[in-house]
N, C-alpha and C positions, 0 to 999 in steps of 0.2 A: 581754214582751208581744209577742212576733212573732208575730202574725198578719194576715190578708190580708183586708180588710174594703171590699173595695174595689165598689163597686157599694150598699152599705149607708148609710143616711140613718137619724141620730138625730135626735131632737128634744129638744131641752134644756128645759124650763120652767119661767121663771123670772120671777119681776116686783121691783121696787123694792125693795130690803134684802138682795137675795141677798147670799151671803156668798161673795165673791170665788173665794178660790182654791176653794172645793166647785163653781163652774162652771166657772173656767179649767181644772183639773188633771183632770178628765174629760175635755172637751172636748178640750184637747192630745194626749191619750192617745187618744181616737179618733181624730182628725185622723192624728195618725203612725201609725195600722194601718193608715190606708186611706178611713177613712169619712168621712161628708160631714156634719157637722153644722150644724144650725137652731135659733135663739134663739129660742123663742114667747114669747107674754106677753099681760096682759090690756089692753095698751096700747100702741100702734106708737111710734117712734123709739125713743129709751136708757133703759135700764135704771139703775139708779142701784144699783151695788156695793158692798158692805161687810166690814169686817176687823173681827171679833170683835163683831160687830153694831152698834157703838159710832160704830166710824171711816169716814167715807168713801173708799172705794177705787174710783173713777171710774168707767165706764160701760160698756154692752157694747150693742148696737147689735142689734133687735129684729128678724128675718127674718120672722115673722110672726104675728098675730092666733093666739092660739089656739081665739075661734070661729070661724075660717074654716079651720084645719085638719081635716084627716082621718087619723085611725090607718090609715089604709090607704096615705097617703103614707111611713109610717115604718117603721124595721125596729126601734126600741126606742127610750125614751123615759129620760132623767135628769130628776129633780127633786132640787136640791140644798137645801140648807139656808138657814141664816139663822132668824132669827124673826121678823122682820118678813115675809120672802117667802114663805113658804108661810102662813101667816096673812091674808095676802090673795088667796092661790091658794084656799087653802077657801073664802072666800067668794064664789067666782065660779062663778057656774052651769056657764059652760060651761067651764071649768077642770077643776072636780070631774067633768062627763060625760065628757071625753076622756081626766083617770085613768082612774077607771072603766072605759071602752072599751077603753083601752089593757089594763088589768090584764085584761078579759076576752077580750082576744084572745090571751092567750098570748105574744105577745111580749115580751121584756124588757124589764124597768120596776124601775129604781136610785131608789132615795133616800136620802139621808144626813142626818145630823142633826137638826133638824126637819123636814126633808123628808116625811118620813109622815104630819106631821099631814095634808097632803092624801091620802094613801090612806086615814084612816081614812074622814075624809069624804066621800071614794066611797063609802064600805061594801066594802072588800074587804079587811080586814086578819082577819075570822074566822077562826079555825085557819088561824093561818097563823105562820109561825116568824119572827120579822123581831128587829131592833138599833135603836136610835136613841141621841137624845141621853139621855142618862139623866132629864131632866127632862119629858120623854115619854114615857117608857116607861108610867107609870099610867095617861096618856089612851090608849095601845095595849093594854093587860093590858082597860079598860074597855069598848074597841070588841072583845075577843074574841083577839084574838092570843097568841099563845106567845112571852114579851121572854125574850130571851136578852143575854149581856154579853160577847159577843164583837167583834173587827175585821170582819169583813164575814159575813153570812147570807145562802144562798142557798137559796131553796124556793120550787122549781119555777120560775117567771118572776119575782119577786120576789128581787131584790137590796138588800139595805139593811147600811149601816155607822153606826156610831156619830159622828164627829166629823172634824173636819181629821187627828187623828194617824194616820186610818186609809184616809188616800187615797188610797196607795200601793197598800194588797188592794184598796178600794173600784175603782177604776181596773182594776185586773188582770181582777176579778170581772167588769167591764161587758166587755170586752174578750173575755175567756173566752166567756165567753155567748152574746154577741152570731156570733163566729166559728161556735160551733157549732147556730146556727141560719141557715133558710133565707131566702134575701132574698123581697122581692116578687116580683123575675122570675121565679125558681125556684118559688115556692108558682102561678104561673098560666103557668109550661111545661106 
């Protein structure tokens, strides 16, 4: 994953039950290309972490509101898994507007695991080729998508992988991605 990401701002989004290493092992992976990654959430201080959605695995510390974000602060956006944490990212209005916003602006947009239950809930998983956890994959085939049973899919801005075993491509993919698009400064040179 050598590439040069430097100048480039992610936004991670993630609330209570996320599932540990699908936020750490992204996040690190940007971090060492270059880029500058932000914790949103639909709740300011910590985030409360989880290992295999069961166990507690400590906390991650909230950079900001994601109603008070702007897709135009970000050059792409991770939603990671867990079931508890995108479960309560779909229900949050302004959660589900800034997927949304996010996927319609074209810039890159990861989710892994149950992370797409909040793209469905946007509305933007129609014809469109995406992975998840396998136990999702019906509510994704139901909102319109093409499920496929691969380690990581990519179409068009639309990144998603199946599970922890497949962090490694999931990581690559966001990193790939992200390099070969333009930052904010570059789209208003």
């Amino acid at each position: 994953m050598a590439a040069d990401l430097q100048g480039r701002t992610v936004a991670i989004l993630a609330a209570d039950g996320v599932e540990r290493v699908e936020l750490e092992q992204p996040r690190e992976a940007l971090d060492r290309a270059g880029a500058r990654t932000e914790i949103l959430s639909i709740h300011d201080g910590e985030i409360k972490a989880r290992d295999n959605d069961l166990d507690e695995a400590g906390t991650f510390g909230v950079d900001g509101l994601v109603a008070e974000a702007s897709v135009a602060d970000y050059d792409a956006l991770v939603l990671p898994g867990g079931t508890v944490n995108p479960d309560q990212l779909r229900v949050d209005e302004n959660a589900v507007a800034f997927v949304r916003d996010f996927v319609e602006s074209g810039k890159p947009v990861a989710a892994i695991c149950h992370g797409p239950w909040t793209l469905i809930e946007a509305g933007v998983v129609t014809g469109r080729t995406l992975t998840s956890f396998p136990s999702i994959r019906t509510d994704l085939r139901n909102a319109g998508a093409d499920v496929v049973d691969q380690e990581v899919v990519v179409d068009k801005n639309l990144i998603t992988s199946r599970s922890p075993d497949d962090l490694s491509a999931f990581c690559e993919a966001i990193v790939s991605q992200l390099a070969g698009t333009t930052t904010k400064e570059e789209e208003t040179s």
